[in-house]
C-alpha positions in Angstrom: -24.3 -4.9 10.2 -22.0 -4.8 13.2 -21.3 -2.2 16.1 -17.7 -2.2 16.6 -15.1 -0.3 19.4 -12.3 2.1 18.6 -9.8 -0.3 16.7 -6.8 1.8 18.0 -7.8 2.3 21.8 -10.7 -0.5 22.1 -12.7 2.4 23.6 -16.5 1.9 23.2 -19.3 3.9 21.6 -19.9 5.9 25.2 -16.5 7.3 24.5 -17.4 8.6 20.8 -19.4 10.9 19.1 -20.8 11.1 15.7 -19.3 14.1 13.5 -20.5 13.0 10.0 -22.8 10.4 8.7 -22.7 9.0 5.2 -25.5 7.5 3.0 -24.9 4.5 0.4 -27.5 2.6 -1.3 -30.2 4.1 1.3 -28.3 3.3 4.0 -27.1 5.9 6.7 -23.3 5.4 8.4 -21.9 7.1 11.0 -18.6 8.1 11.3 -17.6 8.9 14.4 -15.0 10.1 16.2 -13.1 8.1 19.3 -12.8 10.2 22.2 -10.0 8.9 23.7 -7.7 8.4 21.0 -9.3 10.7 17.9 -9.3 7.4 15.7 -12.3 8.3 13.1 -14.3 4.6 12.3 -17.7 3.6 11.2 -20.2 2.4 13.4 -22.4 0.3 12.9 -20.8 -1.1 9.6 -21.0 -3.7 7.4 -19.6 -7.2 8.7 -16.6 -9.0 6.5 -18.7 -11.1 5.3 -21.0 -7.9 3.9 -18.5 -5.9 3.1 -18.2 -7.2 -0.8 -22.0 -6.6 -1.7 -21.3 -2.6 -1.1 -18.9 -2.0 -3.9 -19.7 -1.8 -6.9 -19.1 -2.2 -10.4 -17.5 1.7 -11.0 -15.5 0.7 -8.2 -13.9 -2.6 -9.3 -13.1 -0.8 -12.7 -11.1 2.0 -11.2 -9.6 -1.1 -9.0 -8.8 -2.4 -12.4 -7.4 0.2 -14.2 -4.3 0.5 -11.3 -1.4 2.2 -11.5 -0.8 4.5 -14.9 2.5 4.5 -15.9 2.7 8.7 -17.2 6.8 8.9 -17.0 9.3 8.1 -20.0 9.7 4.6 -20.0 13.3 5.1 -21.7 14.1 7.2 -18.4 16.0 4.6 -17.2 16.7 1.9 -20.2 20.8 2.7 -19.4 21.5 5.0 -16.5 19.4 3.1 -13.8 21.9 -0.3 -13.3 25.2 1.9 -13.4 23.5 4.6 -10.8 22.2 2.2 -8.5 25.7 0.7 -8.0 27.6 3.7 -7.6 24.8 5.6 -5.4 24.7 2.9 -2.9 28.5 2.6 -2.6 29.9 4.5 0.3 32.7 6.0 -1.9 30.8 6.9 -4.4 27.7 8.4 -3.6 28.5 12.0 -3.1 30.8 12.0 -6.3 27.8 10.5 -8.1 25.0 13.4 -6.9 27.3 16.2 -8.2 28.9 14.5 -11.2 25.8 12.8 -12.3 23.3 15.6 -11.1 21.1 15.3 -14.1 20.6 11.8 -13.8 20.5 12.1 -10.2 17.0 14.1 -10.3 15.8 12.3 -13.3 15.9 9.0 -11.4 15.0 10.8 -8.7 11.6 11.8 -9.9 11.0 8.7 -11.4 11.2 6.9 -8.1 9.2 9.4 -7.0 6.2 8.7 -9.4 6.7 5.5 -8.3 6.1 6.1 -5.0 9.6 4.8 -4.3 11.2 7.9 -3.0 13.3 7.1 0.6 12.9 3.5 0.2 16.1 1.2 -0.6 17.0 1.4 -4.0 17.6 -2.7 -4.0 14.9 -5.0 -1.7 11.8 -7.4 -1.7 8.1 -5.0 -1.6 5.0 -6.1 -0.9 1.9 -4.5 -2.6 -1.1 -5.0 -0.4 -4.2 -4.6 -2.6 -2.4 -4.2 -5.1 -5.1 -4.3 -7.9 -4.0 -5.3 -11.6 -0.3 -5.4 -10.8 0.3 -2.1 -12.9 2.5 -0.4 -10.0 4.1 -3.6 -9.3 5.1 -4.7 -12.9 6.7 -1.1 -13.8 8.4 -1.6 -10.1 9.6 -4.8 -11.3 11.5 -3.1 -14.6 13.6 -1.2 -11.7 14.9 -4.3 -10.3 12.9 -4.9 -7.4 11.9 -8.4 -6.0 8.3 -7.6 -5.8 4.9 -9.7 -4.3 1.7 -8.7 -4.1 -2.0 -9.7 -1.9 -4.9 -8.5 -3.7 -8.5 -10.3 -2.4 -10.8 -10.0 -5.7 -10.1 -12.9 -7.8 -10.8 -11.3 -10.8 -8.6 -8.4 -10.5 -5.7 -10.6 -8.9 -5.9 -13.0 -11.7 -5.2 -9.9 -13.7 -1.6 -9.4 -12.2 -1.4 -12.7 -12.4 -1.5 -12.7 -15.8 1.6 -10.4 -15.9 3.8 -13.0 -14.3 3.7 -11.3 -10.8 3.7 -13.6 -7.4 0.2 -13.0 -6.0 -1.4 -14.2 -3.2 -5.2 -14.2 -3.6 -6.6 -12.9 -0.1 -5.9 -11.0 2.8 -2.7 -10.3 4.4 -3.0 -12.1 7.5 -4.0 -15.7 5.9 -0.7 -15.1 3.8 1.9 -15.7 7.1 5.0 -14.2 5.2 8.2 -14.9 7.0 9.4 -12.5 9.7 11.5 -9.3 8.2 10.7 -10.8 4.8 10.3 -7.3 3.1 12.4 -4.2 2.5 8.9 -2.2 2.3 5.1 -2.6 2.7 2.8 -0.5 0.4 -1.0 0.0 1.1 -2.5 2.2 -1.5 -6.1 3.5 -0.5 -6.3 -0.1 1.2 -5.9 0.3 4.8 -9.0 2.3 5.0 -11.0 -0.8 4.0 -10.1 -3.1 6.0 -12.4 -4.2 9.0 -9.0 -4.6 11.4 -6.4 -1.7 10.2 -4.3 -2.4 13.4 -3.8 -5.9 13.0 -3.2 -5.1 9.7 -0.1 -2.8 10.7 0.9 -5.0 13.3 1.6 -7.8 10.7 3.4 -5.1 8.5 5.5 -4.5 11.0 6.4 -8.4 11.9 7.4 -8.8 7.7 9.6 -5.6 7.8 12.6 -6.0 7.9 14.1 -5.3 11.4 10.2 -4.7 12.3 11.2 -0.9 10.7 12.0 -0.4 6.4 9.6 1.4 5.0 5.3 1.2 5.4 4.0 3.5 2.5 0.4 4.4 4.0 -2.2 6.6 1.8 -4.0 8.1 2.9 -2.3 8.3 6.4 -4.5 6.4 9.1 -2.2 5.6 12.0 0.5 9.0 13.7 
């Protein structure tokens, strides 16, 4: 176990307070709140080196189950290719919302169940922990360049297996190229992680610009 600071502020545990305190496997954690900031951490926690021995086998299975697809997979078998041309094009877009309004919110709802809505409808996205590969394969059919960091073997040699670019690990051994992708996705992930800020930081350094789009959830970081 390790005492850690406030990993947004670097406050110490003089300027926190415990609010709730969990229990796993007999063991009591503390959640408390930074005082300074309002960050909410564990302390003490497990190390990195720990942190694999606490989850267990229920876990990994929902880990491996991923991303259900539950919308019509014909949705977009014709309409998608023709509407992402003319909704992109500057003389077309507004003809294209009223004209095609139908398809407009079908697609529209699809991208939303895809967690897609307000992103680019073209670019590279990067799936951090991102499992089996489910979300990333049906992201794939839409015609985005997708990658993916996952740290389980066994669960990344599952998207492997479905022809996906996975990088076994953690984010910050990967050293992706500056303003690499269009959008950076961390699915119940960034609560996980020993370091979230460093985490965010790097997110921000593969963006492109340093801005696109970082879809968090749950929300860590205003």
């Amino acid at each position: 176990m390790e005492a850690v600071s406030c990993n947004l502020c670097g406050s110490g545990s003089e300027r926190a307070r415990v609010f709730e305190i969990y229990e796993v496997k007999g063991q009591r954690f503390p959640l408390i709140e930074c005082l300074d900031c309002g960050l909410a951490y564990v302390s003490p926690r497990p190390t990195a080196a720990e942190i694999p021995t606490w989850y267990d086998d229920r876990y990994r299975r929902q880990v491996h189950i991923g991303y259900r697809e539950s919308f019509r997979k014909k949705a977009l078998s014709f309409a998608w290719p023709l509407y992402r041309f003319l909704i992109q094009h500057p003389v077309y877009r507004t003809l294209t919302q009223v004209v095609l309004y139908p398809v407009h919110k079908r697609i529209d709802g699809v991208l939303c169940s895809r967690d897609l809505d307000g992103v680019p409808l073209t670019g590279r996205l990067l799936d951090v922990g991102c499992g089996s590969g489910r979300w990333l394969a049906e992201v794939r059919k839409l015609g985005f360049e997708v990658e993916g960091v996952e740290p389980d073997p066994d669960t990344a040699q599952m998207a492997l297996a479905l022809g996906l670019n996975i990088f076994c690990g953690d984010l910050l051994a990967v050293n992706f190229p500056s303003s690499y992708f269009d959008m950076v996705r961390f699915w119940h992930v960034l609560e996980h992680c020993h370091d979230p800020m460093s985490m965010l930081r790097e997110a921000r350094r593969i963006l492109r610009g340093g801005g696109g789009s970082c879809w968090l959830f749950p929300t860590m970081a205003a």
